[in-house]
C-alpha positions in Angstrom: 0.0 0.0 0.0 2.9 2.2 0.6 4.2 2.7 -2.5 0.9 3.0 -4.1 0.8 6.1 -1.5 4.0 7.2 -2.7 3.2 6.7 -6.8 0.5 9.4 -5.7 2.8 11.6 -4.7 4.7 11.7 -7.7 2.6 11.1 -10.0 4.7 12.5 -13.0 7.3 10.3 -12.5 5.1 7.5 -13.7 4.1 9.0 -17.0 7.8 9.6 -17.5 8.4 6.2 -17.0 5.9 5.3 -19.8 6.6 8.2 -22.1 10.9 7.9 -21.9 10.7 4.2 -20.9 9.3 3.3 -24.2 9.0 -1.0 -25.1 11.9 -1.4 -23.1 11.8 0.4 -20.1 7.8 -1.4 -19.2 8.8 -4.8 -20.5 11.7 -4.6 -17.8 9.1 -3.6 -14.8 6.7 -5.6 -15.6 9.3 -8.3 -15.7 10.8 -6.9 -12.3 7.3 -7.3 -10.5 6.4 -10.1 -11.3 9.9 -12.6 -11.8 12.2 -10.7 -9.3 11.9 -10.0 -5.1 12.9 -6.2 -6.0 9.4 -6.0 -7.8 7.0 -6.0 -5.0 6.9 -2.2 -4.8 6.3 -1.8 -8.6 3.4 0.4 -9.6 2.5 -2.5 -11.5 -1.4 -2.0 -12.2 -1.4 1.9 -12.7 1.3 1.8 -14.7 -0.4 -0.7 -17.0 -3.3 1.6 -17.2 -1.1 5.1 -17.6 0.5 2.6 -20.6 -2.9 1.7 -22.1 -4.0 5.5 -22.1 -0.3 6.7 -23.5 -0.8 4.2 -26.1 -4.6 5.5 -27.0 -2.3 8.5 -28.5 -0.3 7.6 -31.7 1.6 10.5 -31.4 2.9 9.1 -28.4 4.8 6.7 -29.8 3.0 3.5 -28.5 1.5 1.0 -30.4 -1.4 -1.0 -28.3 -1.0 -3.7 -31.1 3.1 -4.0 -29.9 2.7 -3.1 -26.6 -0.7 -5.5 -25.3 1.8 -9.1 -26.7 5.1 -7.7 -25.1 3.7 -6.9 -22.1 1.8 -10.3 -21.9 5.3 -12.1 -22.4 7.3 -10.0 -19.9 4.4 -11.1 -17.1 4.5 -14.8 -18.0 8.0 -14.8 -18.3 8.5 -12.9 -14.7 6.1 -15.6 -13.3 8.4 -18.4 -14.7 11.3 -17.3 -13.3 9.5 -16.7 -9.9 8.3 -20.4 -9.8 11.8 -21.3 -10.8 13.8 -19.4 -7.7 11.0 -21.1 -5.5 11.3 -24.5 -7.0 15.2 -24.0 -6.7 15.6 -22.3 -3.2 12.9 -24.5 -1.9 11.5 -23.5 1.9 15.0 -21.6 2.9 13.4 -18.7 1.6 10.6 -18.8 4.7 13.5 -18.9 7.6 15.2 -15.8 5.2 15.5 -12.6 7.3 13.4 -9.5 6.4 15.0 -6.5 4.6 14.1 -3.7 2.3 14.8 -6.1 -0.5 13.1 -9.2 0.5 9.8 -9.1 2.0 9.6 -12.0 4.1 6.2 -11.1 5.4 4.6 -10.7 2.1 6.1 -14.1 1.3 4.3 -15.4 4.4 1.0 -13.8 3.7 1.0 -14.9 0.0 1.4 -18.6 1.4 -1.5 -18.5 3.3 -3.5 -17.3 0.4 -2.1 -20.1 -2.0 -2.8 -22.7 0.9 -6.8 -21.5 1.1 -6.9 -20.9 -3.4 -4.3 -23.2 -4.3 -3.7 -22.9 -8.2 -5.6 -20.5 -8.4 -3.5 -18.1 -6.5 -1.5 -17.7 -9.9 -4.4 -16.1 -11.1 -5.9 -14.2 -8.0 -2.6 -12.6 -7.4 -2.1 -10.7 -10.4 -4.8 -8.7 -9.5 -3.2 -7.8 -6.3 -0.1 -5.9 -5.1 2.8 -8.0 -3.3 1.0 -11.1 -4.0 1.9 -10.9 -7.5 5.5 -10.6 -6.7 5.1 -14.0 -4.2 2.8 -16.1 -6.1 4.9 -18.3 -8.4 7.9 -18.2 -6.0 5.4 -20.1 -3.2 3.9 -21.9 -6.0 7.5 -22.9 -6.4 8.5 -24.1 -3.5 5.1 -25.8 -2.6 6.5 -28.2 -6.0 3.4 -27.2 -8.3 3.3 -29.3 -11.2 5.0 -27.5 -14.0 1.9 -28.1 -16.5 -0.3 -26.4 -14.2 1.3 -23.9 -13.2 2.3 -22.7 -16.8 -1.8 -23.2 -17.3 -2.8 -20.7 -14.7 0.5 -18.1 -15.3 -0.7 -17.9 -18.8 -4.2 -17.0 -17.9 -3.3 -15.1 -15.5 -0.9 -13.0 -17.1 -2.5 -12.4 -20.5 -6.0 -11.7 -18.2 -3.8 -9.0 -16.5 -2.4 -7.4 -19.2 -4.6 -7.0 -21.6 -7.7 -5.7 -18.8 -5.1 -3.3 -17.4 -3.8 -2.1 -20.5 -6.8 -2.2 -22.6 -9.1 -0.2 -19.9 -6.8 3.0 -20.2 -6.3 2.8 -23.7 -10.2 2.8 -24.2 -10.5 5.2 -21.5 -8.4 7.3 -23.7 -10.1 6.4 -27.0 -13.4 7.5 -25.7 -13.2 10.2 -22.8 -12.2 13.6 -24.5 -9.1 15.0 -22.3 -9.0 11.8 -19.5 -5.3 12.3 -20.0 -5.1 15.6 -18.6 -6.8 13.9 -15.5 -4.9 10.7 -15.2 -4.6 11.3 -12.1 -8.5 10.5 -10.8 -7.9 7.3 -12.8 -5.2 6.4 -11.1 -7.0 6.6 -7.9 -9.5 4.3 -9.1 -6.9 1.4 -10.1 -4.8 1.8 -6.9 -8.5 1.7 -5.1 -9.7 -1.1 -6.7 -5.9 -3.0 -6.6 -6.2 -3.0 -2.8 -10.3 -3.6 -2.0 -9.2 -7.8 -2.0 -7.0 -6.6 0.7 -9.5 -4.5 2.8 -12.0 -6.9 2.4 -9.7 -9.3 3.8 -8.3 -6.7 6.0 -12.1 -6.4 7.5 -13.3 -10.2 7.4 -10.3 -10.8 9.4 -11.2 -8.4 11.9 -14.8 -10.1 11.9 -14.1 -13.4 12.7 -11.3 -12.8 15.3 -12.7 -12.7 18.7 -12.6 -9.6 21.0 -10.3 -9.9 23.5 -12.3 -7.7 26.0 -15.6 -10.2 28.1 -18.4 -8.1 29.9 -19.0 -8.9 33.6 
């Protein structure tokens, strides 16, 4: 949540990102987020959006026909290598002390979610920030058959993507000056990026028990 709080804040960093970036710059983040541990504070969802809307523009210099594929195969191939570290490094990783760089309670808190979705985690946690990041790595380590897992990261990924990317670029297509306002869309995706979270957040706070008894 943090540094969807912070993308806020500068805000015109991210459409530098997507306007000097270019092809490359995206395909590496999106990579990043999803394949690598330093990923997990990527403005992964917004920045697919801001992408999508840039792309709306031709005079912008992206093509929605280039960028939707090479997107789609930077976020399956992140996942890959994810499921590999896990599959490699096995359960070490859980006793691995925290640090800025590796987020050993997100690691934890991705688990659990795979151990009440299963497979369907891969999917899920696209949607989600920090789980994306720890998905395939726990999918990994919990020895997911590859077959299956490449099933679900495929789905998952392309879902992600294109939905993303395709919601700003018709944003821009059809709302005269949205990207003068990018910002009010960008509120909405980090919004709805971290309502699986609240919800959870709030359930949780439901069923625990109050510590407090009446007389």
């Amino acid at each position: 949540m943090h540094e969807h709080l912070a993308l806020l804040v500068q805000l015109p960093t991210l459409e530098e990102i997507v306007r000097w970036g270019g092809y490359i710059g995206l395909f590496a983040i999106i990579f990043a987020e999803t394949g690598i541990f330093l990923g997990f504070f990527l403005p992964g969802d917004s920045l697919l959006v801001t992408a999508g809307l840039f792309a709306s523009n031709p005079e912008n210099g992206l093509n929605i026909v280039i960028l939707v594929p090479l997107l789609c195969v930077a976020a399956v191939a992140g996942d890959f290598t994810g499921y590999t570290i896990g599959k490699r490094a096995g359960h070490t990783l859980y006793n691995r002390p925290q640090s800025r760089i590796f987020r050993r309670d997100h690691l934890l808190k991705t688990r659990e979610f795979y151990e009440k979705y299963g497979a369907m985690t891969i999917v899920i946690a696209r949607f989600m920030p920090f789980a994306r990041t720890f998905a395939p790595v726990v999918a990994g380590i919990a020895e997911m058959r590859y077959r299956r897992f490449a099933t679900y990261n495929i789905v998952g990924g392309i879902s992600w993507i294109c939905s993303m990317t395709l919601l700003g670029y018709f944003l821009g297509r059809s709302v005269p000056g949205i990207a003068q306002n990018i910002e009010y869309v960008i509120i909405v995706v980090v919004f709805l990026s971290i309502l699986p979270l609240i919800i959870k957040y709030i359930q949780h706070k439901k069923n625990t028990p109050s510590s407090t008894t009446t007389p």
